[in-house]
PALUMMI-658802 format. One line per field, with one value per residue: residue in three letters; y, x, z of N, C-alpha, C, O in turn. Coordinates in nm, 4 decimals. Example, Ala and Ser with C-alpha at 12.3 -4.5 7.8 and 13.67 -1.06 7.14 Angstrom:
seke: ALA,SER $
n_y: -0.5690,-0.2250 $
n_x: 1.3190,1.2850 $
n_z: 0.7800,0.7080 $
ca_y: -0.4500,-0.1060 $
ca_x: 1.2300,1.3670 $
ca_z: 0.7800,0.7140 $
c_y: -0.3300,0.0030 $
c_x: 1.3200,1.2900 $
c_z: 0.7800,0.7870 $
o_y: -0.3319,0.1138 $
o_x: 1.4236,1.3409 $
o_z: 0.8465,0.8039 $
// end
This chain:
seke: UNK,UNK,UNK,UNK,UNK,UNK,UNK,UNK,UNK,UNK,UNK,UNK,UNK,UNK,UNK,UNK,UNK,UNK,UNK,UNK,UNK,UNK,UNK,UNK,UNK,UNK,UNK,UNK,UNK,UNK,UNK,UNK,UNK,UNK,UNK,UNK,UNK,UNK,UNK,UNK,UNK,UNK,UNK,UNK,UNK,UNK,UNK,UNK,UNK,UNK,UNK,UNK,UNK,UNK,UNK,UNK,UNK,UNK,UNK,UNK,UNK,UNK,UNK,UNK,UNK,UNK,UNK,UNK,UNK,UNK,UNK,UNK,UNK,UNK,UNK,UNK,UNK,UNK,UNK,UNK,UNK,UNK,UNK,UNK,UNK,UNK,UNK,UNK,UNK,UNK,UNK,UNK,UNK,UNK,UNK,UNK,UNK,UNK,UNK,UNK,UNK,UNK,UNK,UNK,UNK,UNK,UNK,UNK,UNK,UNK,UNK,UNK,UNK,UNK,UNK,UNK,UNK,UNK,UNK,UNK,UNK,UNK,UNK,UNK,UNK,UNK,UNK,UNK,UNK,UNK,UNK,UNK $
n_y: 10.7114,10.5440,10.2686,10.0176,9.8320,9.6170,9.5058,9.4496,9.4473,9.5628,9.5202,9.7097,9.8759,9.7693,9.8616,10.1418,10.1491,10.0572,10.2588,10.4163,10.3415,10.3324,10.6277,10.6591,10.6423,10.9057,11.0101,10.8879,10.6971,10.4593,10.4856,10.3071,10.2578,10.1586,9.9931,9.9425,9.7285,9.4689,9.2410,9.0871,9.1462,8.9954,8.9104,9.1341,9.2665,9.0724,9.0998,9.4055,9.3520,9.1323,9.3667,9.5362,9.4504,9.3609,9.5843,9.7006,9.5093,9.5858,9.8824,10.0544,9.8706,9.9599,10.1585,10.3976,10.3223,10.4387,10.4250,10.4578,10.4228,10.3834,10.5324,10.7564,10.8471,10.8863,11.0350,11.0317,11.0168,11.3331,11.3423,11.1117,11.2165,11.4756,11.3788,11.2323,11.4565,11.5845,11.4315,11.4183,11.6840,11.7054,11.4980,11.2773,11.1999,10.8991,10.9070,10.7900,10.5449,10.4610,10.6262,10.8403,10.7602,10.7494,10.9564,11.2383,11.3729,11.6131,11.7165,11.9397,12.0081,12.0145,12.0661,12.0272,12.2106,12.1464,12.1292,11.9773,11.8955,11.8746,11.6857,11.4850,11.5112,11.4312,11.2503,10.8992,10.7096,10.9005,10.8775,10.6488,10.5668,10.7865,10.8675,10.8037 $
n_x: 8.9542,9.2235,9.4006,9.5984,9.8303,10.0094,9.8501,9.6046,9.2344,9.1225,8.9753,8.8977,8.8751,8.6427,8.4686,8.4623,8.3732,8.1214,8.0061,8.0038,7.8017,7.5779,7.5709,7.4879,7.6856,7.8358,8.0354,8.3200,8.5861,8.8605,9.2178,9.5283,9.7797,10.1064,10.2663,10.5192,10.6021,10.5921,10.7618,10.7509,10.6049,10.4101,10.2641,10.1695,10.0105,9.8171,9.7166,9.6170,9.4077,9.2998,9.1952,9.0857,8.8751,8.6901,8.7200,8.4852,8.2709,8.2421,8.1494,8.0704,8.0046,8.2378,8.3630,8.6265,8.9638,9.2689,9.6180,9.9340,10.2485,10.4648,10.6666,10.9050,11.2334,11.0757,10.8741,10.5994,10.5634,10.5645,10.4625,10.2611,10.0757,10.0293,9.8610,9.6529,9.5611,9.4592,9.2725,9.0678,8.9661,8.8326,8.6335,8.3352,8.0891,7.8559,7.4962,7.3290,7.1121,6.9508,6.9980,6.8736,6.6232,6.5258,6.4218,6.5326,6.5124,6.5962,6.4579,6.4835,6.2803,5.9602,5.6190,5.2880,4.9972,4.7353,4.3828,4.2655,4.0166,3.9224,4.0392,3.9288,3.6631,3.6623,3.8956,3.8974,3.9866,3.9942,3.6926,3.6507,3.7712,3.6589,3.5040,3.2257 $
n_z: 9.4870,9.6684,9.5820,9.6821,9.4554,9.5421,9.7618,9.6953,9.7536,10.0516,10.3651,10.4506,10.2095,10.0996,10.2566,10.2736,9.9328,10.0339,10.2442,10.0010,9.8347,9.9534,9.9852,9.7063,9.4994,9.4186,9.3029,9.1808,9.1360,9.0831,9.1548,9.1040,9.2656,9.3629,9.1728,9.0665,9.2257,9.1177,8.9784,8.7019,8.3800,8.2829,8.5600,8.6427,8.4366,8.4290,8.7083,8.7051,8.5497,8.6848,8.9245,8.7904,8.6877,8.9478,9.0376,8.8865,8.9311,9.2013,9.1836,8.9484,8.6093,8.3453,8.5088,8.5564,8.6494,8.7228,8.6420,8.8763,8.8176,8.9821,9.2406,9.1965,9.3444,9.6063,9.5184,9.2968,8.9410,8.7338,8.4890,8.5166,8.7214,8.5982,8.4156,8.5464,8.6921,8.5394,8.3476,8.5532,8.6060,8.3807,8.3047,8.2771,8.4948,8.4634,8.4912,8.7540,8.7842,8.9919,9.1891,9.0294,9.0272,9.2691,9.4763,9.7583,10.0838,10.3018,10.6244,10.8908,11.0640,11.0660,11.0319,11.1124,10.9552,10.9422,10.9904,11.3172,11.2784,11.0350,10.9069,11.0890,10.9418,10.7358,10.6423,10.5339,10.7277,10.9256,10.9484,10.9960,11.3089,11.4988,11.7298,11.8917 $
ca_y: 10.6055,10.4685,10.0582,9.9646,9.6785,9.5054,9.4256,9.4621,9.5080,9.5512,9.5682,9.9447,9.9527,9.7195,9.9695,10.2890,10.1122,10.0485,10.3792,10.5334,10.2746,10.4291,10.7460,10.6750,10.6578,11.0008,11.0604,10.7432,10.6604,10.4081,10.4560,10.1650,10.2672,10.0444,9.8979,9.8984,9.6428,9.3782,9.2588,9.0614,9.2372,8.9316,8.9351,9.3154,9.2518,8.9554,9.2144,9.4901,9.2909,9.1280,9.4181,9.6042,9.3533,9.3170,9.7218,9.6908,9.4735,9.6496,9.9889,9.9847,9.8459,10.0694,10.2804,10.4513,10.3356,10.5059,10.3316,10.5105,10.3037,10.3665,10.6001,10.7545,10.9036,10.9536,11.1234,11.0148,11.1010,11.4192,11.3102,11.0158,11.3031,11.5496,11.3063,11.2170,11.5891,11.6347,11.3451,11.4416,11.7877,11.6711,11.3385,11.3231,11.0832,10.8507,10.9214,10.6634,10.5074,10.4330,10.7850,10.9095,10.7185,10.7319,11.1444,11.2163,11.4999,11.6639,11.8006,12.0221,12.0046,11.9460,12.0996,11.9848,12.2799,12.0761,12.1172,11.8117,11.9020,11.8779,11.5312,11.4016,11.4801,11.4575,11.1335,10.7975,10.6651,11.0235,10.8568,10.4666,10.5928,10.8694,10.8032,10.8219 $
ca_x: 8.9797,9.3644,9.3976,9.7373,9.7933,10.0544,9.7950,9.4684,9.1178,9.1210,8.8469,8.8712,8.8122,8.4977,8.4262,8.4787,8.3096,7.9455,7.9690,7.9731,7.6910,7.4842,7.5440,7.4312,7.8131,7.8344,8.1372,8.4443,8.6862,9.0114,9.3333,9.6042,9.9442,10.2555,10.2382,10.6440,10.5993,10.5710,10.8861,10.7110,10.4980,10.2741,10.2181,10.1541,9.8756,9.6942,9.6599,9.5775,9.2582,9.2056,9.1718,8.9701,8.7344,8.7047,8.6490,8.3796,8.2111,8.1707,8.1303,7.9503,8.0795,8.3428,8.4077,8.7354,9.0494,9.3816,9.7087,9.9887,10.3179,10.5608,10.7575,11.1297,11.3261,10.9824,10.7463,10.5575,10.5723,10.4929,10.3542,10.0981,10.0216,9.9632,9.7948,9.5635,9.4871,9.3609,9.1378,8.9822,8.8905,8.7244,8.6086,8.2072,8.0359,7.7302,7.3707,7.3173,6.9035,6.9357,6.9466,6.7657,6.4595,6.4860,6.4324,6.5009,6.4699,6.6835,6.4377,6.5442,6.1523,5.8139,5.5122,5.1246,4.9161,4.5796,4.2970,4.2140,3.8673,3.9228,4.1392,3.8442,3.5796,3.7009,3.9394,3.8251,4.0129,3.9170,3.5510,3.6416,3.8156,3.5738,3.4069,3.0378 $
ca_z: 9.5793,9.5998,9.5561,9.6737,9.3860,9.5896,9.8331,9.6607,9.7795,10.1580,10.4540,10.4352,10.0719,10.1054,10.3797,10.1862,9.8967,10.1071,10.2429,9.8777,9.8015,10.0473,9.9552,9.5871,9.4570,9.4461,9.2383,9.2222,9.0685,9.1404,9.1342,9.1341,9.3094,9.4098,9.0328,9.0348,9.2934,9.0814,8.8473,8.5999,8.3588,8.2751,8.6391,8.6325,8.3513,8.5269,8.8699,8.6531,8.5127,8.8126,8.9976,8.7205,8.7227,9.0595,9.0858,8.8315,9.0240,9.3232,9.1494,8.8189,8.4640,8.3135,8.6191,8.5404,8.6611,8.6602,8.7004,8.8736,8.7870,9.1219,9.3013,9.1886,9.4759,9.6488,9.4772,9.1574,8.8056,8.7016,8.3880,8.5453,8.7662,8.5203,8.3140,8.6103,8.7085,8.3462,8.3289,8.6830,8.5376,8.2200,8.3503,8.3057,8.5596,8.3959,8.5814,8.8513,8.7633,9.1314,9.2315,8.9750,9.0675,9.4737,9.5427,9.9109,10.1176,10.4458,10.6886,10.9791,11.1405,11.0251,11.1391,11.0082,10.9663,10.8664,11.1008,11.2478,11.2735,10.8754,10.9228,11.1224,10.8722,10.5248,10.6044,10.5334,10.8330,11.0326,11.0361,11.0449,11.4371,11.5229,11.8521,11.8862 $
c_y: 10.5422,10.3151,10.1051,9.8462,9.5912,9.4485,9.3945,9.5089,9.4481,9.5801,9.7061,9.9751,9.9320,9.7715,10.0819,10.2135,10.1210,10.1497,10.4624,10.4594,10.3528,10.5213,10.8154,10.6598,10.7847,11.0597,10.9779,10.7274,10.5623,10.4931,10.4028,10.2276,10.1409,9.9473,9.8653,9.7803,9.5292,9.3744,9.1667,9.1210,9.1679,8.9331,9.0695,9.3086,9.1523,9.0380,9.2984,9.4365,9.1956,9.2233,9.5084,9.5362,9.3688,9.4721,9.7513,9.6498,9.5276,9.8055,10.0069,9.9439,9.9823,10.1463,10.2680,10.3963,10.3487,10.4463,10.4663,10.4283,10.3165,10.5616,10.6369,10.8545,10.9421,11.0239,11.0012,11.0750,11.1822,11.4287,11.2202,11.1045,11.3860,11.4962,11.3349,11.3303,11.6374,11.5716,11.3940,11.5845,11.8030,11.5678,11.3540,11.2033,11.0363,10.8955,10.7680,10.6360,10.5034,10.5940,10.8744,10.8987,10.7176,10.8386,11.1308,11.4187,11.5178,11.7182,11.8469,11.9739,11.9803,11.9727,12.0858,12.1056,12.2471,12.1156,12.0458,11.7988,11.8543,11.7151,11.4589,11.3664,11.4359,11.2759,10.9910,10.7589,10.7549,10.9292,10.7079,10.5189,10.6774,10.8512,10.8997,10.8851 $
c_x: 9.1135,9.3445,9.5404,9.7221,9.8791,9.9446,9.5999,9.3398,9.1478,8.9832,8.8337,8.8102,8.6908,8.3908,8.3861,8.3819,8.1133,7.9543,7.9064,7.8387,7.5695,7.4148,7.5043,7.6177,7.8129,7.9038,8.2771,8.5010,8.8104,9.1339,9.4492,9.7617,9.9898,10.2446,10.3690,10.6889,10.6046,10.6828,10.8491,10.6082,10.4065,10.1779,10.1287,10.0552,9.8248,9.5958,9.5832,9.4560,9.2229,9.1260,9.0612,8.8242,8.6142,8.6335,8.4952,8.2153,8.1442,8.1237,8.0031,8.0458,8.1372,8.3249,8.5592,8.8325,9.2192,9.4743,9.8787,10.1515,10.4077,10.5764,10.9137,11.1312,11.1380,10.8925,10.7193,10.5551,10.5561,10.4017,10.2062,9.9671,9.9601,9.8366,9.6278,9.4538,9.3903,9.2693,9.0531,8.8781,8.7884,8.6655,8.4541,8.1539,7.8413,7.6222,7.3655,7.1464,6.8548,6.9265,6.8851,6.6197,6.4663,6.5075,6.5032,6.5073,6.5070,6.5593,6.4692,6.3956,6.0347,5.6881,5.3898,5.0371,4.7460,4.5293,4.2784,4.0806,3.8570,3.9523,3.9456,3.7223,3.5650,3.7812,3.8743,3.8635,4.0087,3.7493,3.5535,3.6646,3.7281,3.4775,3.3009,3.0187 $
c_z: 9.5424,9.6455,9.5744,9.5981,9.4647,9.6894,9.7956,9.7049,9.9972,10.2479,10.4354,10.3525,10.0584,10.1363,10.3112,10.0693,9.9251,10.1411,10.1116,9.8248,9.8498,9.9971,9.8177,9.4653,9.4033,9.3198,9.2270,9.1342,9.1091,9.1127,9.2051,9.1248,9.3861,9.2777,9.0216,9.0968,9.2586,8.9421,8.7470,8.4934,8.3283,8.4186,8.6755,8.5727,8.4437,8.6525,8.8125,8.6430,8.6098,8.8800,8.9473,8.7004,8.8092,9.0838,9.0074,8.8551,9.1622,9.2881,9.0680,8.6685,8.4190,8.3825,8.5641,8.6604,8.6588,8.7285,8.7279,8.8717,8.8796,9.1348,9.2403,9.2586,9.5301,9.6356,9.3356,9.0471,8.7536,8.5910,8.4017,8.6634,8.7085,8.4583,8.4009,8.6681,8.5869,8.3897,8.4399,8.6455,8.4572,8.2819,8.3501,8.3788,8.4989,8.5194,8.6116,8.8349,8.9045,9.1974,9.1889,9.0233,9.2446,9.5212,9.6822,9.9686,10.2248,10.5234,10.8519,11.1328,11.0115,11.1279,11.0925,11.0515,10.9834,11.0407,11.1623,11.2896,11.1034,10.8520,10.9951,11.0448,10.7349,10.5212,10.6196,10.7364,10.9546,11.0884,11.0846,11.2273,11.5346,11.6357,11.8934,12.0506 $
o_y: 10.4953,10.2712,10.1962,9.7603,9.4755,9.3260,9.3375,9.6310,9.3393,9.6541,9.7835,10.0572,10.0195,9.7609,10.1077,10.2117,10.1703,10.2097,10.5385,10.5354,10.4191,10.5345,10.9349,10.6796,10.7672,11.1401,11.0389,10.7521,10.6191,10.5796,10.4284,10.2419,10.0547,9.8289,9.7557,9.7210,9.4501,9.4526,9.1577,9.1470,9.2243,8.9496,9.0710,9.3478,9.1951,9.0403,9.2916,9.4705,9.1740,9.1978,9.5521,9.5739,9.3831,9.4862,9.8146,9.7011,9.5128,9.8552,9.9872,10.0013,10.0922,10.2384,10.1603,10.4196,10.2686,10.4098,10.5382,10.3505,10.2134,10.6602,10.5624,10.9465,11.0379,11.0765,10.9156,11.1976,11.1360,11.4945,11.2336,11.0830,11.4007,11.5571,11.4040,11.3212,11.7033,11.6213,11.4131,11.5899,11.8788,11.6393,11.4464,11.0959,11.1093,10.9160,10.6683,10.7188,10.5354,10.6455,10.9707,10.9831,10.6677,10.8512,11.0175,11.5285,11.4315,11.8210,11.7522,11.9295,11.9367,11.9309,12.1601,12.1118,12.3213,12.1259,11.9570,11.6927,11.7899,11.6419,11.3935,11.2556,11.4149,11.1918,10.9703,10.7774,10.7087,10.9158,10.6566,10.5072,10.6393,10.8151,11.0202,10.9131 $
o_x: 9.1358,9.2754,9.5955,9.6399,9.8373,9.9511,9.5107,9.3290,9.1786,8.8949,8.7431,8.7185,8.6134,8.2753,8.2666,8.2701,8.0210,7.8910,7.8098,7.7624,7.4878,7.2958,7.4890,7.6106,7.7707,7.8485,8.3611,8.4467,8.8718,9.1196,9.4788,9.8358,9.9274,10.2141,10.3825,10.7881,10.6229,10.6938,10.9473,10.5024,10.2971,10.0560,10.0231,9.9625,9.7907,9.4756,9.4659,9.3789,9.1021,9.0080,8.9692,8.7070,8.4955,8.5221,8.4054,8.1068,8.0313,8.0531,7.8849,8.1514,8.0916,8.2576,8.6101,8.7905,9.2865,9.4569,9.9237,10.1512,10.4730,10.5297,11.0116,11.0500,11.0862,10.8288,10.7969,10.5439,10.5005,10.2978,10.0979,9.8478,9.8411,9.7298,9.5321,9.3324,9.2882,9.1828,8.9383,8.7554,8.6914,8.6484,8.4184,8.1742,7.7423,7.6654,7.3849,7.0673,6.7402,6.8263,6.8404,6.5337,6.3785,6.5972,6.5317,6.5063,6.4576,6.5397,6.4746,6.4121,6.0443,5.6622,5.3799,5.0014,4.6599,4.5882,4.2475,4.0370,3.7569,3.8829,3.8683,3.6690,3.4725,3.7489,3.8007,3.7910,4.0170,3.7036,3.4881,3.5581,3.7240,3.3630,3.2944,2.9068 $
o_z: 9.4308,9.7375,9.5127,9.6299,9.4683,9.6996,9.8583,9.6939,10.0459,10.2046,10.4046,10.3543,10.0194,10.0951,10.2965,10.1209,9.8603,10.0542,10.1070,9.7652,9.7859,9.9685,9.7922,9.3440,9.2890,9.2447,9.2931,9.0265,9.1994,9.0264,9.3218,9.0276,9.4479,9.2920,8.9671,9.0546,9.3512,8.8476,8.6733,8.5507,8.3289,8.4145,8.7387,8.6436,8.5540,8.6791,8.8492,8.7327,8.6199,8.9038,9.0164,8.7009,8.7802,9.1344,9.0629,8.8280,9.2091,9.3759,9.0959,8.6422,8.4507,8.3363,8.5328,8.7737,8.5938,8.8448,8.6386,8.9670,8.8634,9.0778,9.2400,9.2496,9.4728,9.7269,9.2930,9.0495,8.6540,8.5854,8.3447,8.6849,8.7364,8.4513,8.3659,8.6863,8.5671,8.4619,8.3999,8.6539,8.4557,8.3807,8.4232,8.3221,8.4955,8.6328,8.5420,8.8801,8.9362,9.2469,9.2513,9.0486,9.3149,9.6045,9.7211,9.9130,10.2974,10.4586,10.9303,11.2465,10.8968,11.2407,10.9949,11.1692,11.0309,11.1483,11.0829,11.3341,11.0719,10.7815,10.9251,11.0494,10.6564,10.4374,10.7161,10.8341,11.0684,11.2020,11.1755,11.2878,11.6516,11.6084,11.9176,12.0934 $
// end
């Protein structure tokens, strides 16, 4: 997921965010481009841990994120790139308790074989309904 830091957390991301909620967070990660954007570097730290915070929060505690530090002539660094391709490779994601514990199951159709001569005699609520 990219974070522009000059502008921070946007409707989209909130957006994108609850989707991955949904979907159990699947697989996430940040990463924080337009970092040259900013010409102080105390400023630069403050955002940084704002924003890590802030992703923590909506993610889960120590979710990974990677900081990409600008643009020269148009492209990015080959090293924060490299760097970042590595970590993505190796990178092991923690088990979610939330998806562990809530199975689910796709089906296509669904068809009940049971008798319901069987249903009518065997279930409690087969004979509570059962007309005399």
């Amino acid at each position: 997921m990219l974070i522009d830091a000059s502008f921070g957390f946007e409707m989209e991301t909130f957006e994108f965010l609850n989707v991955g909620q949904v979907h159990g967070f699947p697989k996430i990660m940040g990463v924080l481009t337009q970092l040259d954007s900013f010409k102080h570097n105390r400023q630069l730290k403050k955002t940084k841990k704002q924003l890590k915070h802030r992703f923590w929060t909506e993610v889960y505690l120590v979710a990974k994120l990677f900081y990409l530090s600008g643009m020269v002539h148009g492209e990015y660094q080959n090293q924060e790139i490299h760097n970042l391709g590595c970590y993505i490779t190796v990178m092991k994601y923690r088990l979610l308790t939330w998806q562990t514990s809530h199975p689910y199951i796709l089906a296509d159709r669904m068809e009940d074989l049971t008798n319901p001569e069987d249903i009518r005699t065997k279930c409690d609520w087969g004979r509570r309904f059962r007309r005399e």
